[in-house]
N, CA, C and O of each residue as an XYZ file, in Angstrom:
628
protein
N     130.916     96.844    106.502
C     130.133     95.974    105.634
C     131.086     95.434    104.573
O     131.840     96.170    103.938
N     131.028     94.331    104.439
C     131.486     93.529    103.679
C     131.427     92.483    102.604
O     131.732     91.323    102.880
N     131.102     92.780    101.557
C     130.362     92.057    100.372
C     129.110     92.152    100.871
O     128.508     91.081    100.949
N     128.663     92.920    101.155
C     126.794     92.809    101.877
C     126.753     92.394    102.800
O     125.638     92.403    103.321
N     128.087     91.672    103.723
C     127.185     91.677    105.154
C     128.312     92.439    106.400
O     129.512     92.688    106.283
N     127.637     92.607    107.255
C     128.084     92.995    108.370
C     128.732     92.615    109.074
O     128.197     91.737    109.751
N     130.374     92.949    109.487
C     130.826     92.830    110.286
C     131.509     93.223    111.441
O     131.799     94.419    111.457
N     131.948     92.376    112.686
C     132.036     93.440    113.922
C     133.563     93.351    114.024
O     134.158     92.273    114.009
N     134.300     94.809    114.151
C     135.559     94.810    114.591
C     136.012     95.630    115.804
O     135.640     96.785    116.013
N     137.047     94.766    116.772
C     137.287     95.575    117.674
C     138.044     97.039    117.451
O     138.462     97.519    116.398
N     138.077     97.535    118.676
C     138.447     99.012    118.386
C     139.999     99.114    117.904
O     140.513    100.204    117.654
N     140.795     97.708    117.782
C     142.199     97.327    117.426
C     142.135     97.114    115.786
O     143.125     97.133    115.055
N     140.444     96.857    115.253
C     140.837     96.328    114.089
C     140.440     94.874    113.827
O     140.201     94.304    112.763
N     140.437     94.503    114.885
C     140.480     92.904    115.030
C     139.030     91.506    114.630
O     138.523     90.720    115.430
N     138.867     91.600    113.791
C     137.552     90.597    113.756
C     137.460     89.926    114.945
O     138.382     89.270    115.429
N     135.968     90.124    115.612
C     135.696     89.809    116.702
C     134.635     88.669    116.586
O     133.426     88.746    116.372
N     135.692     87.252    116.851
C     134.782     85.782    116.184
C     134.979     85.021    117.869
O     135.465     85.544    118.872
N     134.377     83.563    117.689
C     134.106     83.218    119.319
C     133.372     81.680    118.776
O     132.733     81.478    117.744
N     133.725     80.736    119.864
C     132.876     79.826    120.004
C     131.456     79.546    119.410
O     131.027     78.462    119.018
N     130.812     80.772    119.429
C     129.213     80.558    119.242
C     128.626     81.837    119.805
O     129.240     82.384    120.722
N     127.431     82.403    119.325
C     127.142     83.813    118.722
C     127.298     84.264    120.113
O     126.950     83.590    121.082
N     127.920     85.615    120.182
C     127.840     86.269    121.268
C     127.874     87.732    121.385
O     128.285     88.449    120.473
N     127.428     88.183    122.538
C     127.708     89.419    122.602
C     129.030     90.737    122.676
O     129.886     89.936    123.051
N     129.451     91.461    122.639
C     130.454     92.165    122.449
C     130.412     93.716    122.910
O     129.417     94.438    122.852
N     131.496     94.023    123.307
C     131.468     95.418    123.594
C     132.498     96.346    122.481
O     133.626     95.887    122.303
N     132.239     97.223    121.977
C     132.765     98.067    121.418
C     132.864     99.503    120.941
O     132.121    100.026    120.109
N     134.002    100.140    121.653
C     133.668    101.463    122.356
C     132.407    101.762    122.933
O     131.672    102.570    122.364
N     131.972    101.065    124.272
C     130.702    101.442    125.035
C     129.700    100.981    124.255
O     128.845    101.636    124.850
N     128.946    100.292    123.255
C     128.168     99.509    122.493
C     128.648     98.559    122.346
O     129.770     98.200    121.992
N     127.247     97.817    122.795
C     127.410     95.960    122.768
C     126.721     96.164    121.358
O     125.867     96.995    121.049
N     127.495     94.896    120.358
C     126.535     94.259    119.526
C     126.957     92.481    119.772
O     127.769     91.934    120.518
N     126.061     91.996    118.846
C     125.786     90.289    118.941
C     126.386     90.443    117.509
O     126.155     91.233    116.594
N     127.584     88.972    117.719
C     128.008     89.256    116.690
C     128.018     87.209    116.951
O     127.694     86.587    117.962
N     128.553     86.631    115.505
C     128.268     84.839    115.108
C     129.890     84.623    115.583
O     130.894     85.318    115.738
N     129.463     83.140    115.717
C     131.796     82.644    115.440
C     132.406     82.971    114.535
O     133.630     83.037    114.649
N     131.976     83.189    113.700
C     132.537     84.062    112.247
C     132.691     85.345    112.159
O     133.286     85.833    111.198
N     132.061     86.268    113.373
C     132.115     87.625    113.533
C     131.177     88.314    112.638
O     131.276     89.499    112.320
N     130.250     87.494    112.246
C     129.621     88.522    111.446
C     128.502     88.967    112.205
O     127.984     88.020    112.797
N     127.955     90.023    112.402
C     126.706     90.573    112.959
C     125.505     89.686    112.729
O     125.269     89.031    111.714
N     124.722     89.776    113.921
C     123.044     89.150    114.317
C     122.386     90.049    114.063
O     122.864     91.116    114.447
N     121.428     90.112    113.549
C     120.272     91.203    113.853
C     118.984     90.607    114.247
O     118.887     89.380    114.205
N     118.215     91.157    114.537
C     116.600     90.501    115.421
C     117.033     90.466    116.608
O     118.097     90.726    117.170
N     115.552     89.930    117.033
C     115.240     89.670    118.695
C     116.382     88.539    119.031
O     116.865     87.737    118.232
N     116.717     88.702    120.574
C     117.472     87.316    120.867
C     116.538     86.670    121.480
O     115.357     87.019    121.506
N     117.042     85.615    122.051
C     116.175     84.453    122.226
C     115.081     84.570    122.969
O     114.135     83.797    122.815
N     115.072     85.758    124.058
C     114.340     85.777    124.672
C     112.878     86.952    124.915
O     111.989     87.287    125.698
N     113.691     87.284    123.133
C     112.658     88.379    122.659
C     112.373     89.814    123.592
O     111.382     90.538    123.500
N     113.502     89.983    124.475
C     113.880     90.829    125.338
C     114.613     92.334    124.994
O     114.513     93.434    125.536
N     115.680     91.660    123.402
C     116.030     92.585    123.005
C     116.367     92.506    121.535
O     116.346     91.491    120.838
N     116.735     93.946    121.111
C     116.884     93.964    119.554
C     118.040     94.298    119.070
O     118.562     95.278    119.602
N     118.771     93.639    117.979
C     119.652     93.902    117.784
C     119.700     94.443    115.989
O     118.850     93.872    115.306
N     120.539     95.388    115.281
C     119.727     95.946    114.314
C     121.021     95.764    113.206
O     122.137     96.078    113.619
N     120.881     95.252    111.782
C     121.532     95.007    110.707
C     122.913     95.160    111.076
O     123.547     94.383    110.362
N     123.634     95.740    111.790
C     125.094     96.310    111.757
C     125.302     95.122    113.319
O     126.412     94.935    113.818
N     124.259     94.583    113.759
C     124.741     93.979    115.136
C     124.580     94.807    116.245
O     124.597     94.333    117.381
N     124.422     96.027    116.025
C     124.110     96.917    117.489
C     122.740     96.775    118.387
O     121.616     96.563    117.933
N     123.009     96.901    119.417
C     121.461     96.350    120.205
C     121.093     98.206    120.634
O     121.557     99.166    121.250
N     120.099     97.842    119.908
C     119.345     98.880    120.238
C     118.575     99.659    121.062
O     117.375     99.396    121.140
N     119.018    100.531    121.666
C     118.088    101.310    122.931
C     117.682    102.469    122.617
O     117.956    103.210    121.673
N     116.974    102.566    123.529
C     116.303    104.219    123.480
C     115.407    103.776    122.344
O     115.326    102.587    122.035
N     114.474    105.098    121.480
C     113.486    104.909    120.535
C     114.367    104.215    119.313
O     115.455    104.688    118.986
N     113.878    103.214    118.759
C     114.214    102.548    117.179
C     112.857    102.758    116.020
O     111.747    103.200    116.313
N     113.105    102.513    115.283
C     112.262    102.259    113.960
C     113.016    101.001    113.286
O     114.180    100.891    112.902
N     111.615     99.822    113.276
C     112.359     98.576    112.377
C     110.645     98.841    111.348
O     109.472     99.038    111.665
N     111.467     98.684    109.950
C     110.200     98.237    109.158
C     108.749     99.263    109.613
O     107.667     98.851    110.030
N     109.067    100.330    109.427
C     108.072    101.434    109.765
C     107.301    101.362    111.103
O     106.117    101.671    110.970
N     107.633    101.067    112.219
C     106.823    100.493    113.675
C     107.914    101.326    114.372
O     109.021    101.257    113.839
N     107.807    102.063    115.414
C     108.217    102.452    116.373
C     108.758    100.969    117.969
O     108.016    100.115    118.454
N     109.952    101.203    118.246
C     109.693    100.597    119.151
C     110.452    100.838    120.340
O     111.530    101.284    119.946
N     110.455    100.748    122.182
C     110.933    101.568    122.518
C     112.050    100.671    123.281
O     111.859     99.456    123.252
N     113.133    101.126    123.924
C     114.218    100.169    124.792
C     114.487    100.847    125.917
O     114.327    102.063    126.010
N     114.815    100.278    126.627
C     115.944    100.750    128.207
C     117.293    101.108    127.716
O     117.564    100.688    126.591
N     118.370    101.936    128.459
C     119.391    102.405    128.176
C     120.202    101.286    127.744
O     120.982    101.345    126.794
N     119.877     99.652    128.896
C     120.774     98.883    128.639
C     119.685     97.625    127.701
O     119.628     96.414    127.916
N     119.028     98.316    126.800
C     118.361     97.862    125.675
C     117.695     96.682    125.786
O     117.725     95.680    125.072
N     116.928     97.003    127.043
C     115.544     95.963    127.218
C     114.481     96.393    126.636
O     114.375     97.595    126.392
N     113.652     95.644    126.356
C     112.660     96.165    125.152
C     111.395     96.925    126.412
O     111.167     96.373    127.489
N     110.929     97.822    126.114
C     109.712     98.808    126.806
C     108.353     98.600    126.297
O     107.831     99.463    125.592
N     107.405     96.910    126.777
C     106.338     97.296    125.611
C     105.508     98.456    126.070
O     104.617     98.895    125.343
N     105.786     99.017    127.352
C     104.481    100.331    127.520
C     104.895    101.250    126.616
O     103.913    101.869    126.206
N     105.544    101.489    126.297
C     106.568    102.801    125.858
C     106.047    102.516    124.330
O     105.640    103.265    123.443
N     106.235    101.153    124.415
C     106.376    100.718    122.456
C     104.716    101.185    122.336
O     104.478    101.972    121.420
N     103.770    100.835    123.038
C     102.413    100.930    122.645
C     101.965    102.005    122.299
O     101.263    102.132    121.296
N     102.376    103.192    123.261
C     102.420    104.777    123.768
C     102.681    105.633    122.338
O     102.055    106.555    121.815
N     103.994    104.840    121.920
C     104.355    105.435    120.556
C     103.613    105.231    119.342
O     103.258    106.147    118.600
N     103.376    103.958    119.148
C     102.682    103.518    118.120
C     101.152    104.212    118.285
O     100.563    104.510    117.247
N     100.597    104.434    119.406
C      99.036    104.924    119.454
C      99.191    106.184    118.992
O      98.260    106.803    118.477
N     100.231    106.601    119.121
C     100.412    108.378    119.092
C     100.888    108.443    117.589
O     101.065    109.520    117.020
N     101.089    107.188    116.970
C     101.740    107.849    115.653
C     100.762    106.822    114.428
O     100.920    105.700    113.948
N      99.620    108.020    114.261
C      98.862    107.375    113.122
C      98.587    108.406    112.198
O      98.301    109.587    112.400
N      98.714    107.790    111.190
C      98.785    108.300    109.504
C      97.712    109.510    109.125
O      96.521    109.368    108.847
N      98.255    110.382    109.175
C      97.229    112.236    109.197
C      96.813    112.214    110.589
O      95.788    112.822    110.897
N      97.440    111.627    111.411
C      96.798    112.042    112.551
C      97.548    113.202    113.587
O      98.744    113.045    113.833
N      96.855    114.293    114.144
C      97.986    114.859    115.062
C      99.283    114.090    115.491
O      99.610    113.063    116.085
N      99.758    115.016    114.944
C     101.486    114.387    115.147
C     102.203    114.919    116.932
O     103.294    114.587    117.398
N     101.084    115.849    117.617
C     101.576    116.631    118.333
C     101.999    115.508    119.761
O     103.124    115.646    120.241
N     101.343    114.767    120.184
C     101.694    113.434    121.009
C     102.316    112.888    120.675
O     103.123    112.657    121.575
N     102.738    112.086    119.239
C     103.953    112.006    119.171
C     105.621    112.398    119.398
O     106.567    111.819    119.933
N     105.426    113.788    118.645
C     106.355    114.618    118.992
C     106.565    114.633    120.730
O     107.707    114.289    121.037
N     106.032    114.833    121.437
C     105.953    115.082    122.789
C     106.583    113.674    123.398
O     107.081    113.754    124.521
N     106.590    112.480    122.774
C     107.068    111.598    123.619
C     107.946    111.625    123.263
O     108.719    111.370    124.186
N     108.899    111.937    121.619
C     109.979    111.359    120.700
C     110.917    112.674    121.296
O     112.129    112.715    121.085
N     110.317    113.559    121.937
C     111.550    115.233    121.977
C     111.979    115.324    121.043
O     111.668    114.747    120.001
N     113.165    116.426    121.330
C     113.186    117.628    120.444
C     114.052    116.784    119.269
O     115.086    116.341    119.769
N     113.944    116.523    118.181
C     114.928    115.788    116.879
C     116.106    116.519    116.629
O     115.949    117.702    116.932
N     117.373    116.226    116.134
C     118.543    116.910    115.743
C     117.991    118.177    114.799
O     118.126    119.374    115.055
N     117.401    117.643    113.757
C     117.391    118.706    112.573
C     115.918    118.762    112.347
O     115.253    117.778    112.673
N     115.495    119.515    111.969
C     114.137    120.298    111.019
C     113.703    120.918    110.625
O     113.427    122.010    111.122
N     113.379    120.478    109.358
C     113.255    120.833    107.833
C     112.183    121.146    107.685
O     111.519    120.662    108.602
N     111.439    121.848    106.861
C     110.043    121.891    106.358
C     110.471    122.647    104.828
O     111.342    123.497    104.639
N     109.650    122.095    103.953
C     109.509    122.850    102.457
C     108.887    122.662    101.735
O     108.703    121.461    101.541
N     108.330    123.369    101.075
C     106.284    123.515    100.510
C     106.204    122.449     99.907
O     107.146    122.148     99.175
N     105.089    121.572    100.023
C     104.560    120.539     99.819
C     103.361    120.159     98.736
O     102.316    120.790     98.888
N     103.407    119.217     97.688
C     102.081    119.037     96.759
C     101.035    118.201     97.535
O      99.967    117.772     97.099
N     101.541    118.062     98.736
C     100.161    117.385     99.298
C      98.998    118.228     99.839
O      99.382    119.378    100.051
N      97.620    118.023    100.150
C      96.255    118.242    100.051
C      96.042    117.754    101.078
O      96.403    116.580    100.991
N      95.583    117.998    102.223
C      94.991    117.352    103.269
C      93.148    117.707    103.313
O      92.986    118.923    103.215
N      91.928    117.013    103.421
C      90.727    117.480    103.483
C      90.478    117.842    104.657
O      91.386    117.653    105.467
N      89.332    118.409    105.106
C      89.111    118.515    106.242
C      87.589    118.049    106.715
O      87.006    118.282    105.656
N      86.886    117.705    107.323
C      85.510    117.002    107.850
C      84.608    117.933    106.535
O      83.779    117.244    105.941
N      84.690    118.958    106.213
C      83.956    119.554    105.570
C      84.023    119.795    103.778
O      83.339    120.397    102.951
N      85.374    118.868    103.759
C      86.000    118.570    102.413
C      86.728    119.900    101.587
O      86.895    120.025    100.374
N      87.011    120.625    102.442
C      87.841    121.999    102.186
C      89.192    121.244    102.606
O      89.327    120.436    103.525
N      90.402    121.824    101.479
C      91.928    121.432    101.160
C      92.361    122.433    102.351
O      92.008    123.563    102.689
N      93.426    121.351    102.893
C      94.313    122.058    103.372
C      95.713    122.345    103.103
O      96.328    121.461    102.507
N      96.208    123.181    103.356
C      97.484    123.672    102.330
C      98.546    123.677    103.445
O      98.126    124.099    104.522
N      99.867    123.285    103.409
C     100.714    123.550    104.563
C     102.090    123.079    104.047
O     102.316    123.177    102.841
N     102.796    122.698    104.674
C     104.599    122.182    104.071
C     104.956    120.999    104.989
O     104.844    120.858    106.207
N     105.526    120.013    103.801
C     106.129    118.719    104.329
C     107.295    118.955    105.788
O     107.946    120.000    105.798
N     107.402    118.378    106.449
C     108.142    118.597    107.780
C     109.269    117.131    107.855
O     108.699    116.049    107.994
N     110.308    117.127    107.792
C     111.723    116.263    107.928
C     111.837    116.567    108.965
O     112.184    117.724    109.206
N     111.503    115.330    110.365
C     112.689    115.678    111.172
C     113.560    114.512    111.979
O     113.277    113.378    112.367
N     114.216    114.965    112.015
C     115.965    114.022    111.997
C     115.993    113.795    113.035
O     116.112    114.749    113.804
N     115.899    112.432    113.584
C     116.062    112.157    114.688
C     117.554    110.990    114.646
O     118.028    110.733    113.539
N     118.180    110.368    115.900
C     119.702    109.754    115.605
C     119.106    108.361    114.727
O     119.677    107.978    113.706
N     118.261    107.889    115.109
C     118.504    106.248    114.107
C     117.273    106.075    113.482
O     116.884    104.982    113.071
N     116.456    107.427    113.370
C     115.081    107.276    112.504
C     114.922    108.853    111.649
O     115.823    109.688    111.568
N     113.795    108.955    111.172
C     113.400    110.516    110.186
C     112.086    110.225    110.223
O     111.698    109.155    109.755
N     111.098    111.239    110.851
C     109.358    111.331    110.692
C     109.197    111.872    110.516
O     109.560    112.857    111.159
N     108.116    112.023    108.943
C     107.882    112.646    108.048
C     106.225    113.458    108.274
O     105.315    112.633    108.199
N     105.805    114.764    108.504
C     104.941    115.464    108.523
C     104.397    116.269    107.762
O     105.083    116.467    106.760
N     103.338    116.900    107.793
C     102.375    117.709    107.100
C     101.885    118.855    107.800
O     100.708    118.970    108.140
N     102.839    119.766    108.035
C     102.624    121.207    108.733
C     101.371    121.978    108.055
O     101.511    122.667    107.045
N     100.027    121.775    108.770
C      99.072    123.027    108.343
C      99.496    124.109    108.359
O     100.405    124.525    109.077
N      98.638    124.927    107.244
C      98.643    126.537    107.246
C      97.984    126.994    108.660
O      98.052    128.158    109.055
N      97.416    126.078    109.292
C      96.646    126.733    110.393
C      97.817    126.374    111.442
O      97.707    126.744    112.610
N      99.003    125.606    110.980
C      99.685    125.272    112.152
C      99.834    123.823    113.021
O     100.841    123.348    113.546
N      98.670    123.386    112.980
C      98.604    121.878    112.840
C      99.336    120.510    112.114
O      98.865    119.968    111.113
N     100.484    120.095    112.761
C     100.869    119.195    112.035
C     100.360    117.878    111.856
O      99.648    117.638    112.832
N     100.378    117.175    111.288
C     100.103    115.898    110.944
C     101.389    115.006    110.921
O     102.532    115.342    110.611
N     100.854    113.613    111.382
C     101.927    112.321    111.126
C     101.972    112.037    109.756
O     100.853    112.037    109.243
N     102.971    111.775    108.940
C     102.579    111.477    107.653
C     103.423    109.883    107.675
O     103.026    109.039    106.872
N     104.485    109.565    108.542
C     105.306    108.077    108.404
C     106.343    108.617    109.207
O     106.467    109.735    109.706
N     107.326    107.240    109.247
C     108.781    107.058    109.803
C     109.569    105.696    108.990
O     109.333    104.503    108.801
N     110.446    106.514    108.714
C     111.892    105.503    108.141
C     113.130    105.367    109.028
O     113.655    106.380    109.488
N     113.441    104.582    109.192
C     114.842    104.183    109.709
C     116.333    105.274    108.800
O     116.518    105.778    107.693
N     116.804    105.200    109.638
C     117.872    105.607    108.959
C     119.427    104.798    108.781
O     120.319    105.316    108.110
């Protein structure tokens, strides 16, 4: 990054500029990068695929702007996959379908929490916030005392 924006260099070092915006390989990741070499981000033209602030096209699970969304290895966009996720990931809602499609995350955290969850009968529920670290996102939970987690959000990382 460079004065605030992004740019792509080959694995030599080399600003990687061109005719007119294109794609690129570097060490085994393509990103879309301008004639100026500076990184694309968004859909390309054919709204097929995504490419994310740094120019990398994104596969496997992403998070843009709190939305789940899903890709192919060689980062075609999945809308079954994208729908699957998003249905499974709503706000206090069992987090446990979620989890089940997203697998197991790098890291997780849990540590006692000031949040209150009610229950149909308006009795508090008491439990601990849940961090877990996934490679290019973090979803944030609400571990019941009974064991029950909850979705609480997702941020990009």
């Amino acid at each position: 990054k460079i004065k605030g924006a992004w740019y792509v260099f080959g694995q030599n070092g080399k600003l990687l500029t061109g005719k007119k915006t294109r794609l690129v390989k570097v060490a085994g990741d393509t990103y879309r990068v301008t004639k100026s070499g500076r990184a694309k981000a968004g859909w390309d033209g054919a709204k097929v695929r995504r490419f994310a602030e740094n120019g990398q096209m994104m596969t496997g699970t992403a998070v843009v702007g709190e939305k789940f969304y899903a890709f192919s290895a060689k980062g075609r966009y999945d809308a079954a996959k994208t729908k699957q996720l998003r249905a499974a990931a709503c706000i206090d809602g069992d987090a446990a379908p979620l989890l089940k499609l997203l697998g197991s995350p790098q890291k997780r955290t849990y540590s006692a929490s000031c949040y209150q969850m009610t229950d149909a009968d308006g009795n508090s529920i008491l439990g601990d916030d849940g961090r877990l670290v996934y490679p290019h996102f973090t979803v944030f939970t609400f571990k019941a005392d009974n064991g029950v987690e909850y979705y609480r959000g997702v941020e990009a990382r």
